[in-house]
C-alpha positions as MATLAB code, in Angstrom:
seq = 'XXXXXXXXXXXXXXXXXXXXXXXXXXXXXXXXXXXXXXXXXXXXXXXXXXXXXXXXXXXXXXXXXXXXXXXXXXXXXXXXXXXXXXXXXXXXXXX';
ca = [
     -19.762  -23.470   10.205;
     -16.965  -21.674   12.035;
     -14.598  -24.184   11.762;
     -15.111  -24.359    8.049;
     -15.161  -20.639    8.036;
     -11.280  -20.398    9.766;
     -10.460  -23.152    7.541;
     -11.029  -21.679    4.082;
      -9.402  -18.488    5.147;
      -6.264  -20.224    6.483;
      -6.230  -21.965    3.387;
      -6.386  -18.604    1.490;
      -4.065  -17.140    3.631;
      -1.614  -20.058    2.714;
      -1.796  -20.221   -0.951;
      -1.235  -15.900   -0.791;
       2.051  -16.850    0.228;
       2.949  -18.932   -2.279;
       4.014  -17.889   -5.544;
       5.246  -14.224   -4.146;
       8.199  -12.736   -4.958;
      11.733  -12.617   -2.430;
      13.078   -9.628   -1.053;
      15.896  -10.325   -3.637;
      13.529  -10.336   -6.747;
      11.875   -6.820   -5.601;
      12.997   -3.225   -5.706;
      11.851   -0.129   -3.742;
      10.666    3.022   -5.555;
       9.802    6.360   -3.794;
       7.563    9.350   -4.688;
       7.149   12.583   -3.369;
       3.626   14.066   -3.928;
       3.147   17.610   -3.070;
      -0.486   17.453   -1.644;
      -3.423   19.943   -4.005;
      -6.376   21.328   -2.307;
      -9.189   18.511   -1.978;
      -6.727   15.677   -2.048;
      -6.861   12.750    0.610;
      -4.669   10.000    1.122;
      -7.223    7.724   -0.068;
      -6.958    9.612   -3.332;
      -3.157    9.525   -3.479;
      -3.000    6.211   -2.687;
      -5.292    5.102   -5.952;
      -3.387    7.875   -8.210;
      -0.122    5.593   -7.410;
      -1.290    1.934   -6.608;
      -0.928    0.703  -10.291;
       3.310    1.620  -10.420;
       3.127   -1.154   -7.718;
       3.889   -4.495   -9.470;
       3.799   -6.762   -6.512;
       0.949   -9.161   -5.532;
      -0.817   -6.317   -2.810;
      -4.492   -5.161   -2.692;
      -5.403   -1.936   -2.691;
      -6.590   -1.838    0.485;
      -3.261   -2.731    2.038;
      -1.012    0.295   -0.281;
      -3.841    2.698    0.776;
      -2.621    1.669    4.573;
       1.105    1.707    4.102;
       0.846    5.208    2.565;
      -1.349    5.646    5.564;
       1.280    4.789    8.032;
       4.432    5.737    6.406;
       2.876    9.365    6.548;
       0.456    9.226    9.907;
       2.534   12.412   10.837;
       0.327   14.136    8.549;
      -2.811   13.002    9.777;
      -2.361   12.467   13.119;
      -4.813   14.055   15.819;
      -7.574   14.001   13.050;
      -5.445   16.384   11.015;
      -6.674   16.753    7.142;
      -4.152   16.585    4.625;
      -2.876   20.860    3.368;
      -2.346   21.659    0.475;
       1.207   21.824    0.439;
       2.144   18.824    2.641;
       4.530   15.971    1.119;
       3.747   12.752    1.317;
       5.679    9.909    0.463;
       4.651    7.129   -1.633;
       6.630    3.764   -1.422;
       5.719    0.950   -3.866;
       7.460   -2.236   -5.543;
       8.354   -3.492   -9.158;
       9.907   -7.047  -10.071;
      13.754   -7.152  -10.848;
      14.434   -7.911  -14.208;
      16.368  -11.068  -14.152;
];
């Protein structure tokens, strides 16, 4: 059952890969959000996660906002209102 298991999600993992987009066919986009009282980064995350037009779940632009601002959470810190945090995502090059 395990090995059946590892091999559907290596398979999975596989096919993800194909049919992506090249560094070449994407472009960068940054945001600034100025933080509001009651807002988390789970929160920003979802207000921003449909600009991104690459194949990515949500899961995995909640972390990158995550990490690309950890200086504001770090030590158990809660997001202030106030704080900026930056929001990178991805569209498709027109051709």
């Amino acid at each position: 059952m395990k090995k059946v298991l590892l091999c559907i999600i290596f398979a999975w993992c596989c096919l993800s890969l194909i049919g992506g987009f090249s560094d070449s066919q994407v472009q960068r986009h940054t945001i600034t959000h100025i933080v509001q009282e009651g807002e988390t980064m789970y929160g920003i995350a979802d207000k921003y996660f449909l600009l991104n037009k690459t194949r990515i779940c949500f899961d995995e632009f909640w972390y990158n906002v995550s990490k690309d601002n950890q200086h504001l959470t770090a030590n158990r810190r809660y997001l202030q209102p106030g704080d900026v945090v930056t929001v990178n995502y991805y569209t498709v090059k027109e051709q």
